[in-house]
C-alpha positions in Angstrom: 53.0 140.2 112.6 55.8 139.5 115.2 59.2 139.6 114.3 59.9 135.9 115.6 59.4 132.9 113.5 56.9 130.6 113.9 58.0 127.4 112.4 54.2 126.7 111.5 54.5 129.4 109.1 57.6 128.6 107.8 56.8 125.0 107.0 52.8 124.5 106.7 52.3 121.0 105.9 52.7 118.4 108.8 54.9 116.0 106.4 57.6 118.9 106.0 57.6 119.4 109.6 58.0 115.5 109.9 60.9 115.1 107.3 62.9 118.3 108.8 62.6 116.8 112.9 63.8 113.5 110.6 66.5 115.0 109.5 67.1 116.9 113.0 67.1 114.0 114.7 68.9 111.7 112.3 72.3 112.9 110.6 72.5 116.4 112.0 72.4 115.1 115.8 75.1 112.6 114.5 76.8 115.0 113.2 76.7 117.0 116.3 78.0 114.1 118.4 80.7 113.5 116.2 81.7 117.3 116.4 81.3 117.2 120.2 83.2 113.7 120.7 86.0 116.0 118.4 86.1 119.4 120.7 86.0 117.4 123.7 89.9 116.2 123.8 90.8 120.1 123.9 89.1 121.4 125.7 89.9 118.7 129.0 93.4 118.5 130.6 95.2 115.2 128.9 95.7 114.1 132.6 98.6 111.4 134.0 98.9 109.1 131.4 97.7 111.3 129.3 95.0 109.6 127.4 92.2 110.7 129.6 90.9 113.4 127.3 90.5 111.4 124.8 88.7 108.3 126.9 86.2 111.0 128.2 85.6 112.0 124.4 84.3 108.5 123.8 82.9 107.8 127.1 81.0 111.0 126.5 79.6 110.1 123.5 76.9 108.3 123.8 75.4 111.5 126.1 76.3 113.9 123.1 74.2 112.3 120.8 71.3 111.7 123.6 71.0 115.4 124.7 71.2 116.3 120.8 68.6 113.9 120.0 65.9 114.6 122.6 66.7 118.4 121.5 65.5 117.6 118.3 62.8 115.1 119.0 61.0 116.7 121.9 61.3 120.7 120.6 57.9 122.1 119.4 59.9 125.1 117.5 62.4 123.7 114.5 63.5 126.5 113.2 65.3 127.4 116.8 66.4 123.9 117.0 68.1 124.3 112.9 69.5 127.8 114.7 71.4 126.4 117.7 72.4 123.2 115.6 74.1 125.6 113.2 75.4 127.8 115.6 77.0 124.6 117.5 78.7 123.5 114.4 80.3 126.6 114.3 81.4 127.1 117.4 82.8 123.6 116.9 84.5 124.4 113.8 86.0 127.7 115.3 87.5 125.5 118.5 88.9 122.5 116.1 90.6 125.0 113.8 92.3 127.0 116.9 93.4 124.1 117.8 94.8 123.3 114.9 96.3 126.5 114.0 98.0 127.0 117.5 96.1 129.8 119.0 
């Protein structure tokens, strides 16, 4: 048996596969968008009038949640996609609380 995961194995049934690229694709791309739209004011310059950070946060969004989606959607392997959506959350978390904490 390989040491990698194959999400057939993981979840047999078609319907669980189903309900978890549901869920994927549903509230944990939002999600992700939402924490993307949030990162993306500190990580950009706030520029001359010093707004433009936070325009190209909401300008951006729309692409988040695309990229995020179709991630979900068009992956044949789930439990990778469940991997790097938890590993994005927590990068996100990590930036959002350095920026709140003042490092």
């Amino acid at each position: 048996m390989s040491a990698e995961l194959d999400m057939k194995e993981a979840v047999p049934s078609t319907k669980g596969r189903t309900a978890l690229r549901w869920i994927l694709a549903g509230p944990v791309t939002l999600i992700g968008a939402v924490l993307a739209m949030a990162i993306t004011p500190f990580m950009l310059p706030a520029g001359a009038s010093g707004v433009g950070h936070l325009v190209f946060a909401i300008v951006l969004f729309p692409l988040f949640w695309a990229v995020l989606f179709f991630y979900a959607v068009l992956t044949e392997r789930l439990g990778r996609a469940a991997l790097v959506f938890t590993a994005f959350y927590a990068l996100s978390a990590v930036l959002i609380w350095q920026a709140f904490a003042g490092s």
